[in-house]
TIZATI-39713 format. One line per 2 residues: number of its first residue (from 1); their letters; for each residue x, y, z of N, C-alpha, C. Coordinates in steps of 0.001 Angstrom, whole numbers, padded with zeros to 6 digits. Each point is the difference from the previous one (the first is absolute). Layout:
REM TIZATI-39713
NUM> A> X Y Z X Y Z X Y Z | ...
END
This chain:
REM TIZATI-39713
1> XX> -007982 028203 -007686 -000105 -001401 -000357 -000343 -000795 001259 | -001087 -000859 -000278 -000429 -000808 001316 000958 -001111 000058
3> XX> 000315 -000831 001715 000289 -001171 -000261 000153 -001280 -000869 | -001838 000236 -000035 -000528 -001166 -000781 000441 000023 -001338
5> XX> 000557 001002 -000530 000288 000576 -001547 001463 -001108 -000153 | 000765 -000174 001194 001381 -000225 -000074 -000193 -001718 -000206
7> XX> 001499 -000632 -000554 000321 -001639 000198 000808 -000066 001477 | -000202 -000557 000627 000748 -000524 001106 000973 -000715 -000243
9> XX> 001565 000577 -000096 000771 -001479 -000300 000465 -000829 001386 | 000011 000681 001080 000343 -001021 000840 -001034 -000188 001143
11> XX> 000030 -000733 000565 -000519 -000681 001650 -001238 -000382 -000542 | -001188 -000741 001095 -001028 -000613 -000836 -001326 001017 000319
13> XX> 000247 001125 000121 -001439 001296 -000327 -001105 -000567 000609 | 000242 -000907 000780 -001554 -000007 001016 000003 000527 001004
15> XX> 000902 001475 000483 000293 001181 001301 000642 -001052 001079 | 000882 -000779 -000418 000245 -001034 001283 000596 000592 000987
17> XX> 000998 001274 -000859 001191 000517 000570 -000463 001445 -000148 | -000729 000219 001162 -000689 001232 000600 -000478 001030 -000484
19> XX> -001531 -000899 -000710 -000726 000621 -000801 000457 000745 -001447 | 001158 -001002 -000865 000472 000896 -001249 001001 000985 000163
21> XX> 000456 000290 001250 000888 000973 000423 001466 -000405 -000092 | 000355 -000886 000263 001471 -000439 -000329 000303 000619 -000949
23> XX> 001686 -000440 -000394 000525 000266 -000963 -000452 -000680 -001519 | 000072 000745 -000932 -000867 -000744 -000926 000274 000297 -001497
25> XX> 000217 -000177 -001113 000396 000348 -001171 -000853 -000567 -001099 | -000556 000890 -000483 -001127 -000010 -001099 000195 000635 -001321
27> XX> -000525 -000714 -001083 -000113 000487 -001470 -001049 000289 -000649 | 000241 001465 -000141 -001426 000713 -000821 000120 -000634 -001505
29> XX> -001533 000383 -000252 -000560 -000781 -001330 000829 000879 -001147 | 000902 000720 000017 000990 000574 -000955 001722 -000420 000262
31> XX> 000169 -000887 001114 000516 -000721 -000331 001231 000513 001359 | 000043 001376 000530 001060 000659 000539 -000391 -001144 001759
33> XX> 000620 000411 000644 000277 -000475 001424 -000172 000484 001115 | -001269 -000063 000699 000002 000786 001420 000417 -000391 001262
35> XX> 000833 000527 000870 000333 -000683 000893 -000252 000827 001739 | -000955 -000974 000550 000135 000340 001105 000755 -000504 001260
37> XX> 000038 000657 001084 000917 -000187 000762 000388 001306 000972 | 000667 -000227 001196 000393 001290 001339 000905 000500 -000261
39> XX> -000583 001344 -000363 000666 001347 -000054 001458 -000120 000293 | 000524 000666 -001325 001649 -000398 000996 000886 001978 -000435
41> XX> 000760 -000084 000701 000845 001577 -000253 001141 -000053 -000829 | 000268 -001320 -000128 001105 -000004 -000705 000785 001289 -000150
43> XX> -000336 000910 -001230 000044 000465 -000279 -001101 001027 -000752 | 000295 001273 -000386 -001550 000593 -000312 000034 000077 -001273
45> XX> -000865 -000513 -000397 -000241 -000562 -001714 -000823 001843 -000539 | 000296 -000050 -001109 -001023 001157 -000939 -001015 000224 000377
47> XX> -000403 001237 -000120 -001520 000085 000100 -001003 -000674 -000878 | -001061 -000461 000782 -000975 -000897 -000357 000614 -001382 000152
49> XX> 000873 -000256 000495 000041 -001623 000167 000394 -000229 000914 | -000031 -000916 000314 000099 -000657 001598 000866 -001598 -000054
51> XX> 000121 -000103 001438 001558 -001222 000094 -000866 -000726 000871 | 000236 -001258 -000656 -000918 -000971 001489 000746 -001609 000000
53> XX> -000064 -000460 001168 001144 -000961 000075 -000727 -001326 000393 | 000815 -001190 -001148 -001056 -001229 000349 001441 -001102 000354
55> XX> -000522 -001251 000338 000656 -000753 000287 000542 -000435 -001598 | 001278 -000540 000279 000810 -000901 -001698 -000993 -001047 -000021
57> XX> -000854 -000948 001193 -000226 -000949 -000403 -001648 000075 -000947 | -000415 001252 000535 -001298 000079 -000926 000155 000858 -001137
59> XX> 000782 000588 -000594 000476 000356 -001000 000445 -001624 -001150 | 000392 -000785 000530 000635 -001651 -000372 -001344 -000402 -000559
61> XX> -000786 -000176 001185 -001115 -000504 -000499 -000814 000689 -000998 | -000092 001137 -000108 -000858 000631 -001104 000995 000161 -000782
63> XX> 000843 -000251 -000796 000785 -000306 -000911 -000253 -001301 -000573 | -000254 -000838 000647 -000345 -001621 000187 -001421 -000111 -000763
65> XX> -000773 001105 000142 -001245 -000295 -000411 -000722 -000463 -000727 | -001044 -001077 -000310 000105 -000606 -001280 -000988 001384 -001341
67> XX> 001287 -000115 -001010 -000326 000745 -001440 000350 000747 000351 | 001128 000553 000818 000366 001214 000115 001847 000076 -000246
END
């Protein structure tokens, strides 16, 4: 799935915050939740999935999102 495929729910998607790379939380056109963000160990999750760690406050905001 490309980027462009995804909704952006938070920050304003013009790469302000280093080229799209920040932390970032997006909704595919089926409705589920992708979330990016730096690798974290937490703990070691199942195979095939992975743990990645974002700030509470951009998680807030894409909760916030409008129609979402």
């Amino acid at each position: 799935m490309a980027r462009e495929e995804l909704t952006r729910l938070n920050g304003n998607g013009n790469g302000t915050c280093g080229e799209d790379d920040c932390p970032n939380v997006y909704r595919t056109a089926s409705g589920s939740i992708v979330v990016q963000g730096d690798m974290s160990d937490a703990f070691t999750p199942p195979q095939g999935e992975g743990l990645v760690e974002i700030p509470e406050s951009v998680l807030r905001e894409a909760v916030s999102a409008p129609g979402w």
